[in-house]
C-alpha positions as CSV (number, residue, x, y, z in Angstrom):
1,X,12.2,18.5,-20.9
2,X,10.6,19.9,-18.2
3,X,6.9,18.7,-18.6
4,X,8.6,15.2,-18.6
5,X,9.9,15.3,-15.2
6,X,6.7,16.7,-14.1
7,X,4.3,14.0,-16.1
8,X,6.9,11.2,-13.9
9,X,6.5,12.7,-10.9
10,X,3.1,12.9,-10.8
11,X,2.7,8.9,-11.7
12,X,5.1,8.5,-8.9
13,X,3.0,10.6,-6.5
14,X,-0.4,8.6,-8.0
15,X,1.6,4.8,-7.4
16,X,2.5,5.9,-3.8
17,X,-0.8,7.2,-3.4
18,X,-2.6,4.4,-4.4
19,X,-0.6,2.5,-2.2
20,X,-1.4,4.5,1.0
21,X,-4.8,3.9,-0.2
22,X,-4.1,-0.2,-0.2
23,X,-2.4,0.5,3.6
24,X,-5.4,2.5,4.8
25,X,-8.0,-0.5,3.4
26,X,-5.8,-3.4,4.8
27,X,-5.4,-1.8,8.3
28,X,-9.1,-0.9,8.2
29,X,-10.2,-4.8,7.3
30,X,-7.5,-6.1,10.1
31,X,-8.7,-3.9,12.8
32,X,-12.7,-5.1,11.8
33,X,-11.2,-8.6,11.6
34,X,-9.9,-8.4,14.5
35,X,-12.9,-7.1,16.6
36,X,-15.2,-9.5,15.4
37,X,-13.0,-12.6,16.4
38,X,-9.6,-11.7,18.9
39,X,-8.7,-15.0,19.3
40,X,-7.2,-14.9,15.6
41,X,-5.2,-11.7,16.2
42,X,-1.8,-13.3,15.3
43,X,-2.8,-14.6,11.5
44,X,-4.8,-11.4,11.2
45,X,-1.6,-9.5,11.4
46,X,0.4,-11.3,10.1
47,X,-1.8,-11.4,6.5
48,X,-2.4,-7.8,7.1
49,X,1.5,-6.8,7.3
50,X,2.0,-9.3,4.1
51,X,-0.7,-7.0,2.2
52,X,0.6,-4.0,3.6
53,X,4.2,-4.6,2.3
54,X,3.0,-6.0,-0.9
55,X,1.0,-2.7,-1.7
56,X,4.2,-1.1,-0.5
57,X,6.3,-2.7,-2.9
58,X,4.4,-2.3,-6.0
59,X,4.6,1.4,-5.5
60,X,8.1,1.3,-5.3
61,X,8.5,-1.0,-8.3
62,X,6.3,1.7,-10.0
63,X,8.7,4.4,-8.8
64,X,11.7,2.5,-10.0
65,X,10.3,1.7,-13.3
66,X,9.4,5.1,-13.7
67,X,12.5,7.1,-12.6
């Protein structure tokens, strides 16, 4: 019983680590995006927040479907 609650919590901790991977790469290829051309600041964020909640998401999908 008790290695199953471990062997879940660590696929939760890998989902939601993967997706603070995802965050960390979006926000990294916005900010370079953005440097290289301003004038497109607004659809650079807003595709970056898009990806950002999307990676967010799955992870909690993956926590849901797991717990």
């Amino acid at each position: 019983m008790m290695l199953a609650e471990t062997t879940g919590n660590i696929h939760i901790g890998l989902a939601f680590g993967g997706a603070a991977i995802g965050i960390g790469i979006a926000t990294a290829g916005g900010v370079i995006a953005m440097s290289r051309n301003p004038s497109m600041f607004g659809k650079i964020l807003t595709f970056m927040f898009v990806g950002m909640a999307l990676a967010e998401g799955w992870a909690v999908i993956a926590w849901l479907v797991v717990k």
